[in-house]
C-alpha positions, 0 to 999 in steps of 0.5 A: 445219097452221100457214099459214107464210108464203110468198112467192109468185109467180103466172106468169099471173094469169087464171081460174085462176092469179088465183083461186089468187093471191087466195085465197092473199093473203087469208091473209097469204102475199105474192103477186106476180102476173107479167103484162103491163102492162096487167094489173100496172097493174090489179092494182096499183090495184085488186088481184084482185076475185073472185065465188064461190059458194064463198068470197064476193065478195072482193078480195086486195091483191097485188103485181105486175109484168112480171117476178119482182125478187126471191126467191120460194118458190113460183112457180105458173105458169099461163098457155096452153101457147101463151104458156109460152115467152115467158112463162117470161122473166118468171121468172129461174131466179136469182130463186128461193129456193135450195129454190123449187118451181115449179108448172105447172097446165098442160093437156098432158103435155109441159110438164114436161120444159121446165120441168125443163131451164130450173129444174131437176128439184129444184125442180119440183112439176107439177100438175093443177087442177080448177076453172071460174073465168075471168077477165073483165077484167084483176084480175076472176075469177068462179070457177063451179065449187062446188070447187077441187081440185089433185092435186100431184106432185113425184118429185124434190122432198122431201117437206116441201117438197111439204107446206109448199105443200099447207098453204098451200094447204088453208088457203086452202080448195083441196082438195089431194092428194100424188099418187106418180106424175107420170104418174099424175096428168098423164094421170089430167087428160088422159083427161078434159080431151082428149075434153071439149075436142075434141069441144066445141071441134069441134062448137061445143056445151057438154058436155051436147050431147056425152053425147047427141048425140056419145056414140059419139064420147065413149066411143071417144075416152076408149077411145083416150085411156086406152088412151094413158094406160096405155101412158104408165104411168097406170093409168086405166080409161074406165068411170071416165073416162065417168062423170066426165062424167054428175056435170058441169053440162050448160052446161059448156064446154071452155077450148079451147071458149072460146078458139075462141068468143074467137077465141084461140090455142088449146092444140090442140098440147098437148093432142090433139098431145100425145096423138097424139105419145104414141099414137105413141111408145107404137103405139096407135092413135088413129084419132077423134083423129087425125081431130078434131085434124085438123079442128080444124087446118082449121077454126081453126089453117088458116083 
């Protein structure tokens, strides 16, 4: 597929929205990164320097600012769940192109319906990346993980629209694919990334430490979370879930993990919130969740 030019707009440029900003500047498309002004001042000096097994030690010239200025194809929007809404008046809606798509990889299920409110449902395009890349210093990205790969949603947009972006994509060496069902796709995330980022996060250890020593836990966790997930109609099996755990690196820790370990806001209320509130719309029952949400409030959100 032809690698059509694009302009694109980065909404929060860290591990992982700088690692997508990058790779997609180095084959031609114009990127501009949205940021504070600490981080806009270092991109405009010294643009995004990247270490990866996968693609190399690189930098990728872009352009930045505190907020979008002109028109943009594609907006991906990448910051914390804690940071959505100030954020968000970085990017005017009347900034976009006419057919814009925007993008969010944020972790939860609930970002969705205000990102729809704010830009309409005909532009947004929700997604779900699966990468381990952190930013170390404003415009500094070490990408860890040996892929990086999105699965992409998009019921109200048309399709070609949704190509366009997954070729821009795949040609810049992110592994793509067009998923039918958003909540297919949001909860498919979930299912994984809630138990991993609970139990690391509570218990202060990397995700080897969980398959051994916390696997009751784990496996009746991920039972309550797909259970969830399938009442949310995602169709997700925990064998599945399990297993994708056993093919990780035992060193791997949860983002909210290392947010704890920062001393960061942490994104508790998008992801077990979020997975609590529609354990109760749905009547499931969530009983490990509910406990460790409600110890990780004590420990980090009461303190």
């Amino acid at each position: 597929m032809a690698n059509d030019d694009l302009r694109v707009a980065v909404l929060g440029p860290g591990g992982v929205g700088g690692l997508l900003a990058a790779l997609l500047a180095r084959t031609g498309h114009r990127v501009t990164c949205l940021a504070g002004d600490k981080t806009v001042q270092a991109l405009r000096e010294h643009g995004i320097r990247v270490s990866s097994g996968r693609y190399g030690p690189f930098t990728a010239r872009v352009a930045a600012d505190t907020r979008l200025r002109e028109p943009a194809d594609i907006v991906f929007v990448t910051v914390k769940h804690t940071a959505l809404d100030a954020a968000l008046e970085r990017v005017p809606a009347h900034e976009l192109a006419e057919d814009a798509l925007v993008v969010p990889l944020l972790n939860g299920v609930e970002h969705p319906a205000v990102l729809r409110e704010r830009y309409g449902a005909g532009r947004l395009a929700p997604a779900v990346i699966r990468v381990e890349s952190t930013r170390v210093a404003p415009g500094v990205i070490e990408h860890d993980s040996p892929f990086v790969e999105i699965d992409l949603t998009g019921e109200n947009v048309p399709r070609g629209r949704l190509d366009r972006l997954t070729g821009a994509l795949e040609w810049a060496g992110v592994r793509v694919r067009v998923l039918d069902g958003e909540a297919a796709a949001l909860w498919a995330k979930m299912v994984f990334l809630a138990p991993f980022a609970l139990l690391t996060t509570r218990y202060g250890v990397p995700l080897g430490e969980v398959r051994t020593r916390y696997c009751e836990e784990l496996a009746a966790l991920v039972e309550e979370t797909t259970a969830v997930a399938r009442a949310a109609g995602a169709a997700t099996d925990p064998a599945v879930a399990l297993a994708r755990y056993d093919a990780l690196p035992a060193e791997m820790k949860s983002s909210m993990q290392r947010d704890a370990e920062a001393g960061r806001a942490l994104e508790l209320d998008a992801i077990g919130g979020a997975l609590l509130r529609a354990a109760e719309r749905h009547g499931v029952a969530a009983p490990v969740a509910t406990r460790l949400v409600r110890e990780l409030r004590w420990s980090f959100l009461d303190a």
